[in-house]
N, C-alpha and C positions, 0 to 999 in steps of 0.2 A: 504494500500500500504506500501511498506518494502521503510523503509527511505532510501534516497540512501546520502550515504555520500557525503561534498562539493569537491571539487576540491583538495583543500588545504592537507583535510585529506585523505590521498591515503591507499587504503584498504589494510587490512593485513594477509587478513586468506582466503583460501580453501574454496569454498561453492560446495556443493555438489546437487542438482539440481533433486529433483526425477520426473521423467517422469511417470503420470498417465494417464489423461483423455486427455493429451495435448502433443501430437506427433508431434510434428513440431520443427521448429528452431526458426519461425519469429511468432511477433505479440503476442508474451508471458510471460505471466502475469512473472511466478516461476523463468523464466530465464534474464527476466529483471530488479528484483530485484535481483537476486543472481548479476549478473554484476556489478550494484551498489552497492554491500555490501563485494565484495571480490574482491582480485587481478587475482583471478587463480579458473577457473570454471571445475566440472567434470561434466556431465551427467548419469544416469541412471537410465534405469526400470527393476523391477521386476514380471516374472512373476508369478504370486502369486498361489501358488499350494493351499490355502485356498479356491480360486476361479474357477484355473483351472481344480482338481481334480473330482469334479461331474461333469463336463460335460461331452457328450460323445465325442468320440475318433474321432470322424471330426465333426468339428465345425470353419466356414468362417469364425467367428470372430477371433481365435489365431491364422489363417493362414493372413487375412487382417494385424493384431496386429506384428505379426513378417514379415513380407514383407514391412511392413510400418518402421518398426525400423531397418531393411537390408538397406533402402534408408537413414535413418539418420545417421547410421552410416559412410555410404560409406560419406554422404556431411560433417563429421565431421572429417573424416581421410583426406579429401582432401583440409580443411581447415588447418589443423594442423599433420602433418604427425605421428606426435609421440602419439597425441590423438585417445577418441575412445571412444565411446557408451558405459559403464558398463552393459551388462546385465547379471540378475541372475534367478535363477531357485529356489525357496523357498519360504519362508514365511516371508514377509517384517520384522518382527517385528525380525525376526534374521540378515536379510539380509543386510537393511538398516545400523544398526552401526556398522553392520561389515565392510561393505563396505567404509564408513565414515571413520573410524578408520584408513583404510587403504590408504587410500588418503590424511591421514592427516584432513580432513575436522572439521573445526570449526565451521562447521553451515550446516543445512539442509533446503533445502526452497523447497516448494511442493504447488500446486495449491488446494483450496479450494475441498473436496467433500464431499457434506453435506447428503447423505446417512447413514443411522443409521448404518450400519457394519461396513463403513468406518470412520465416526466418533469418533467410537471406536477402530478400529484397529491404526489409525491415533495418539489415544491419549495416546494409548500403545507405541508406537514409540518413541512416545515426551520424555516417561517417560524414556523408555531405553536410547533415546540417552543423556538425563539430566545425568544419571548415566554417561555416559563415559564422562562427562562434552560437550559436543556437543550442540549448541543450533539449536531451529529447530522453522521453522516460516511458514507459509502460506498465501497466497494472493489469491486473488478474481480474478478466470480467466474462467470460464467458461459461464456466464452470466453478461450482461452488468451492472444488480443490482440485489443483493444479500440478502438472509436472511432477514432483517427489514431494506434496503433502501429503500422501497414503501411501505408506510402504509396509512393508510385511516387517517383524519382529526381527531379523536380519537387516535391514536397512535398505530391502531390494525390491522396485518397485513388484506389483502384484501381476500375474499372468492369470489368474484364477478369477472368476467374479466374485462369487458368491463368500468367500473370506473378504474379497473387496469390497463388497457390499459390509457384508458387517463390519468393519473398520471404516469404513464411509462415514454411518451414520454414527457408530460409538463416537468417531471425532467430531463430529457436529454436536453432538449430545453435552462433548466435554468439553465445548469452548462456548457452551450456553448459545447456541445460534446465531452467534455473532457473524460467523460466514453466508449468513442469507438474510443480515439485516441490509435494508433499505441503504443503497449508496445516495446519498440524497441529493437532487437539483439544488435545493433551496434556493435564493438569493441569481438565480441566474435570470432572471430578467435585468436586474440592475445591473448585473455585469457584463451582461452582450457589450461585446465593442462596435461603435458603429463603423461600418464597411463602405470602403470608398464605392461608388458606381460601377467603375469600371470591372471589380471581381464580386459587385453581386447584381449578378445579372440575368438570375432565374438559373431555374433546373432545365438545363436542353432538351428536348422534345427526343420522342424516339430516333425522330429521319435525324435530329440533328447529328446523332449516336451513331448514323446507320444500322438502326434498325425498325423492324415491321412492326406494326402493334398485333399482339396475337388472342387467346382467345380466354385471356386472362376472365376478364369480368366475365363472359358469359360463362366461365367454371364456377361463379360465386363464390372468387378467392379475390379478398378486401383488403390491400397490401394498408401497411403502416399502424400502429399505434392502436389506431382505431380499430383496424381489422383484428387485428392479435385480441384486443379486451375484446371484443364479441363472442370470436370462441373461446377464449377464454369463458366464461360468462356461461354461455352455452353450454361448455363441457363439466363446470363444478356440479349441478345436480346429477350429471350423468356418472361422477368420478363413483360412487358407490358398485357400481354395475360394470365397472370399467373390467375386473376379470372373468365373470363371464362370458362379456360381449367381444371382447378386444379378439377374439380368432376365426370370426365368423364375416369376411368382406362386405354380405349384403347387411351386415346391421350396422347400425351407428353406432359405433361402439370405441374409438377413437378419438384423442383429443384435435387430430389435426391440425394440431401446432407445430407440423415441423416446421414448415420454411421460416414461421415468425421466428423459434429458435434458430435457424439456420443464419438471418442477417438480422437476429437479436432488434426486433420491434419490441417485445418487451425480453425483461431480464430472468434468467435461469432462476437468479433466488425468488423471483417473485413467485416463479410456479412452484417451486418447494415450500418457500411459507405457504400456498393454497394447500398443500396435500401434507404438512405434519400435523397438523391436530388432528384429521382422522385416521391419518397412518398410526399414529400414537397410542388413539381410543382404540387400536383390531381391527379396524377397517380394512379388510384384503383388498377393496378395490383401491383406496389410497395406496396400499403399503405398496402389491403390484404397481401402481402407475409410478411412483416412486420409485421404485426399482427400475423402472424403464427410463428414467433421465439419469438415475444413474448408468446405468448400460452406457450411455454416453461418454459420461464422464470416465469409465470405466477405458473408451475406448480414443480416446484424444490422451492421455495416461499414457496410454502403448505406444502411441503416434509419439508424445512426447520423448518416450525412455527409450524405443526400438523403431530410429527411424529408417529403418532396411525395412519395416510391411511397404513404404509406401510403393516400392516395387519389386517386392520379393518376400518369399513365406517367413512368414514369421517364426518357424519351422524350417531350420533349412533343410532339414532332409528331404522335404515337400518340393525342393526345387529340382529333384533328379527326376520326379514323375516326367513319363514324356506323353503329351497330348497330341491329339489329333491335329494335323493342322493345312491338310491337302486339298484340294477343290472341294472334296464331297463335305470336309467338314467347315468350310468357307458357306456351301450351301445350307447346312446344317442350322450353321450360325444365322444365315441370313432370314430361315425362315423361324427363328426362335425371335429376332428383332420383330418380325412382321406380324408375328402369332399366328404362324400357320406350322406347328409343329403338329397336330391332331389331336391335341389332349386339350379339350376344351378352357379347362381350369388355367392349365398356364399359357394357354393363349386369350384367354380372357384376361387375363393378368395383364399379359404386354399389351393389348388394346388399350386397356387402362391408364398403363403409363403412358402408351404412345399418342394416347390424344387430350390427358389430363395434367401429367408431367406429376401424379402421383402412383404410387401401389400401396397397397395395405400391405401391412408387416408381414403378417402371415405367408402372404402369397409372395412377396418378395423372397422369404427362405425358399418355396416350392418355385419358384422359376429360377432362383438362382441352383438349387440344388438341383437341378432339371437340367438346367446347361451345364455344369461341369459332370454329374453321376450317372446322364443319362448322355448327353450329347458328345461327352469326352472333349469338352473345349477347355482350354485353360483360362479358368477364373477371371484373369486379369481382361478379357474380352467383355467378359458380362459390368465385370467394372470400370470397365471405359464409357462401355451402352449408358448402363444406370448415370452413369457421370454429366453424360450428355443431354440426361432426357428429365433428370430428377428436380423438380422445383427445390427441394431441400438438398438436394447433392451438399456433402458436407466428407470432406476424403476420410476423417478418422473412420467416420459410422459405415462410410459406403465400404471402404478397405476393411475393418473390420466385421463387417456380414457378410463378403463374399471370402473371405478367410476363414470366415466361420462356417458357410456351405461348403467351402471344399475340403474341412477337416485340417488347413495347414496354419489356422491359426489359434491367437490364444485362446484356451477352453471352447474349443469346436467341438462340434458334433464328431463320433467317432467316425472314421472312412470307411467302415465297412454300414453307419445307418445312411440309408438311400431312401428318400421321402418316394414311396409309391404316388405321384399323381393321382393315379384311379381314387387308394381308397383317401387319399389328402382332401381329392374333390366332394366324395360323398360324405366325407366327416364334419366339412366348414362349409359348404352348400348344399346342403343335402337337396334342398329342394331346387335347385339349380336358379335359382334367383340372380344370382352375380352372374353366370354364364350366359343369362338370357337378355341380360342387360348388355354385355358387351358381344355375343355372337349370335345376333337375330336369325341368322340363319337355323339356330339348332331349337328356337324359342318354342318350337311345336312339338318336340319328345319328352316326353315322361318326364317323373324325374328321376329314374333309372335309368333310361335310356341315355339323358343328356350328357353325365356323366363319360361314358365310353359309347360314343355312336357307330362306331365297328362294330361292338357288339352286337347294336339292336338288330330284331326279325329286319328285313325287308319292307314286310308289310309295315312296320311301325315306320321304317323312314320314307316309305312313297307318304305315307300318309300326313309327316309331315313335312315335304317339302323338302328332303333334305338327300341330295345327294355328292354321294362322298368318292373324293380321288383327286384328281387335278387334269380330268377332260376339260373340255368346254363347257357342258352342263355341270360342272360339279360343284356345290359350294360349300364344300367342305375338305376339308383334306385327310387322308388315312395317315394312320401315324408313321412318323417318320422313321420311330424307332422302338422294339421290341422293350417291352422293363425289362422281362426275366433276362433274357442277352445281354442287354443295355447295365445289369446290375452285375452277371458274370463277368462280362468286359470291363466292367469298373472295379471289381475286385483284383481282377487280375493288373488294373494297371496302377492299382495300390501297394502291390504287395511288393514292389522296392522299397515302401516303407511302413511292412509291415512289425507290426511291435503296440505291445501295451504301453499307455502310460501312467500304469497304478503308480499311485505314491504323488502324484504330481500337486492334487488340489492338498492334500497333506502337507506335502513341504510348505505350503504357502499359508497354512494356517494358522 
């Protein structure tokens, strides 16, 4: 935490405030230290053409990203009429002390992101703004503990969750919640600095950005501040039912907070303080959903201490497996992006992502675990896909769950469990509800049938409408590939690293 000076000593310098993973006003780690370390505060983010450049040219996330900073903006001019949101178009590492320089700023304060690109882009900044003499500082705001605050009785960070988990909370327990108290705005309306013209000059429109507007709003996804408190809001009477519901795609059963999490509209401790008073009382659906932000935390932890997942198993013995990687499993791949693999379930899956830019938890294990155990593609394909497609794409969590579907990461699924599709579908849709929502063609079989349409009579798919293969008439497809096969060929091409790992959640306990 950035010292905040006493009373006595009244601040004296410009702090400049970079806006990254933390879009908000309130409950902010960067901006409640700059308060306390300057008289006169500016804000800005950059949108970093390092990053925005490969994407393609409609993508929810820079339309969410600048809709979301249109809304701080407008609550920062109407705090301070003369103030205003700096935003830029470039490459931080230029952007930032130019920017600085220009506002006078004697300090730059920016929230933690321990991402290896950003670590480094991060430490280039430091250096350029050291040059212009500017000093520059970071705090811990996107998870309630960080880097090496949870380490095992050894002094080694955790590989295990569920010991994770219970140390997680014993430490919060034992520092009286001081880690998810309120980082507070206060006083930031009087201390907006007013912004010359020339750097506030509104938040650039998409075309400005080069890019398309996409199909953001008509998803009923409400970028900023606002958007985040509504489901928020929404989801607290449903948090009691939240373990039941949460594996079932066609129910409401999720908070659907990721992406707010993702570019931080509101703050992580805000949604832990909502969920310890009933996690506390026994509440399972509290304690569950609380356990599910930590899974987070759990997994930016790993990212932090073992930065070899971000392209390579966190396992290395995981890196000898050899994958499919020929034309036919090119095609393989192409048609698991498309959701035309024949297993309705995880091709209703990828519909989903691919025209929402969400999937539910659930089905993200079974299509991810669908494409490496059944497809034999290597992990690192389906976490490029998800990367590309995911409104909340966030590298620890996306690296971390496809590590975890291919067995090669921390506390993964064993490599010999292979989620069956079939009976995955008939467990969490039973009545095919989720399948019929996204593959209208199957909407007229049973809900036996829907499940496996190979399966059914004849007579059941003339009847309805539904024919399978990939003629011209067909509008469905036969499956791509055999489970039982599909699960003997994946055994076999585990067993370069076949081996128990008893003893392991033990050490770490």
């Amino acid at each position: 935490m950035f010292p905040t000076p006493p009373a006595s000593a009244p601040a004296t310098t410009t702090a400049l405030v970079w806006l990254r993973r933390d879009l908000r006003l309130h409950d902010h780690g960067a901006l409640h230290a700059a308060l306390g370390a300057a008289q006169r505060i500016v804000l800005v983010f950059v949108f970093d053409t390092t990053i925005l450049d490969p994407l393609p040219r409609c993508d929810r996330r820079v339309e969410f990203i600048r809709d979301t900073l249109a809304e701080m903006d407008a609550a920062i001019r109407a705090m301070a009429p003369q103030a205003a949101l700096v935003c830029r178009h470039g490459d931080p590492l230029a952007e930032i002390p130019a920017v600085a320089q220009a506002v006078g700023a004697g300090l730059v304060v920016a929230a933690h992101d321990d991402e290896p690109q950003a670590l480094s882009r991060d430490a280039a900044v430091a250096q350029a703004l050291a040059r212009a003499g500017i000093a520059w500082h970071s705090v811990k705001d996107q998870v309630v503990f960080e880097r090496r605050e949870v380490l095992t009785q050894t002094g080694k960070p955790y590989g295990v969750f569920t010991p994770y988990l219970r140390a997680w909370l014993a430490k919060l327990q034992a520092q009286g919640d001081a880690d998810v108290a309120e980082r507070s705005s206060a006083g930031l309306a009087q201390q907006l600095a007013p912004v010359d013209p020339t750097l506030a000059s509104g938040i650039p429109s998409l075309g400005d950005l080069g890019f398309t507007t996409t199909n953001l709003r008509q998803l009923g996804i409400a970028p900023g501040s606002t958007g985040a408190q509504a489901l928020l809001d929404d989801f607290l009477p449903r948090m009691a039912a939240y373990e039941e519901r949460r594996n079932f795609p066609s129910v409401k059963g999720p908070s659907y907070l990721g992406v707010h999490l993702r570019f931080g509209t509101l703050s992580i401790r805000e949604l832990v303080r909502a969920a310890l008073p009933a996690q506390r009382s026994g509440d399972t659906g509290a304690q569950v959903w609380l356990a599910e932000l930590v899974w987070r935390e759990f997994y930016v932890q790993i990212l932090a201490n073992f930065p070899h997942v971000a392209t390579r198993a966190f396992k290395p013995e995981y890196d000898t497996i050899q994958w499919d990687e020929d034309d036919a499993a090119q095609r393989r791949f192409a048609a698991w992006c498309a959701g035309r693999t024949g297993y309705p379930l995880v091709d209703a899956a990828m519909l989903q992502l691919n025209q929402s830019g969400y999937m539910h938890n659930r089905l993200r294990m079974v299509a991810g675990s669908f494409l490496v155990k059944h497809l034999g593609l290597d992990w690192r394909w389906g976490e490029r896909y998800f990367a590309q497609q995911l409104n909340d794409f966030d590298l620890a969590s996306n690296n971390g769950g496809w590590q975890w579907v291919a067995s090669s990461g921390c506390d993964a699924q064993p490599y010999f469990r292979i989620f069956n599709p079939l009976s995955q579908s008939e467990k969490f849709d039973a009545q095919g509800a989720f399948i019929r929502r996204y593959l209208p063609a199957l909407a007229g079989l049973d809900a036996k049938s829907i499940h496996a349409p190979w399966l059914a009579r004849p007579l059941s798919l003339a009847a309805a409408g539904v024919v399978l293969g990939d003629g011209p008439d067909a509008n469905y497809p036969m499956p791509i590939v055999d489970h039982a096969q599909a699960r003997a060929k994946t055994l076999l091409r585990y067993s370069v690293v076949k081996k128990t790992e008893a003893g392991a959640e033990a050490s770490e306990s």
